[in-house]
VMD Tcl script that draws the C-alpha trace (Angstrom):
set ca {
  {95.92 92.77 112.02}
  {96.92 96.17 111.34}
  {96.08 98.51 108.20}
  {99.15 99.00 105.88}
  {99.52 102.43 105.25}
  {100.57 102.24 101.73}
  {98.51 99.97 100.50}
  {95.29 100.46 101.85}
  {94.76 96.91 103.01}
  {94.61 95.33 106.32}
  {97.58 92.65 106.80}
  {97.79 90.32 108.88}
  {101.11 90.63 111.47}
  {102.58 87.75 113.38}
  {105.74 88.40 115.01}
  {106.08 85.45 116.98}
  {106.83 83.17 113.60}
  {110.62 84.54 113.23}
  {110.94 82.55 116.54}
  {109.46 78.93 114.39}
  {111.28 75.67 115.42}
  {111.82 74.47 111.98}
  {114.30 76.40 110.01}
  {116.28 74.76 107.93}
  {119.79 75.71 107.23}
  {120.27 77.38 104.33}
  {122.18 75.07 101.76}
  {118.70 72.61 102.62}
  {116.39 75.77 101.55}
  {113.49 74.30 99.53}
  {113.02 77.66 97.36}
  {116.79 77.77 96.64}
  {117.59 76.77 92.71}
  {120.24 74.20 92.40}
  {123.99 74.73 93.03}
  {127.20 74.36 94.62}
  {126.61 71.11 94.50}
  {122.75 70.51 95.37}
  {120.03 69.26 93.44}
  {116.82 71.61 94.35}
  {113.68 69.24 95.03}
  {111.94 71.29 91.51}
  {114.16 72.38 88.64}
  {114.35 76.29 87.90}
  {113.13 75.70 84.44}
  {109.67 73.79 86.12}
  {108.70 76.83 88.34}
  {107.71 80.44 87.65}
  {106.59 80.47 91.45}
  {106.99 77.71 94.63}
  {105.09 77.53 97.94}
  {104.86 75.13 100.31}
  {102.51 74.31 103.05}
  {103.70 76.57 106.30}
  {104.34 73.97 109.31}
  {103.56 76.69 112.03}
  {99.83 79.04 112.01}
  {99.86 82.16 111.61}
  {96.51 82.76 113.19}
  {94.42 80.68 115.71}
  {90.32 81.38 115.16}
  {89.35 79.82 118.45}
  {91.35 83.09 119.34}
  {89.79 85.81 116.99}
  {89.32 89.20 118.25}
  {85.36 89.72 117.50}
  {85.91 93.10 118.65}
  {88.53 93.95 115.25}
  {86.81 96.65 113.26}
  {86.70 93.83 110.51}
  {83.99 92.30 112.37}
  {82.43 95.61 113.69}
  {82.19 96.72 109.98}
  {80.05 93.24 109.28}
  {83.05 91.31 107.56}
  {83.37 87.80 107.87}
  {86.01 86.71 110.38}
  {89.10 85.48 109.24}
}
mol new
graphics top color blue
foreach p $ca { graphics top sphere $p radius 0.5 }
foreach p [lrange $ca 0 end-1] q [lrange $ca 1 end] { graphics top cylinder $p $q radius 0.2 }
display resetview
């Protein structure tokens, strides 16, 4: 966690994710409308916004820091 300057708001950082296993190649992007000859799993026209569910963690709680200030100010742990 670290506390974005700009915004305000504390974000949550993970570095080690560029690193994932699974990336697929870009002309098999899931986000990616159709094109050059590719039919995207969802039509443009069907979406405003996609997500999908993320295959790697981004955070671990049997490994939370219960010393973060979030916690030392009373917050619930993430």
């Amino acid at each position: 966690m670290r506390l974005d300057p700009l915004l305000d708001e504390w974000v949550m950082m993970a570095a080690h994710r560029q690193h994932r296993a699974f990336r697929p190649a870009e002309e098999n992007c899931p986000f990616c409308p159709s094109g050059r000859g590719r039919q995207a799993e969802i039509s443009a026209a069907s979406y405003t916004v996609a997500s999908s569910e993320s295959l790697s963690t981004l955070a671990d709680p049997e490994r939370a820091d219960i010393r973060h200030p979030l916690v030392a100010a009373g917050l619930k742990t993430l």
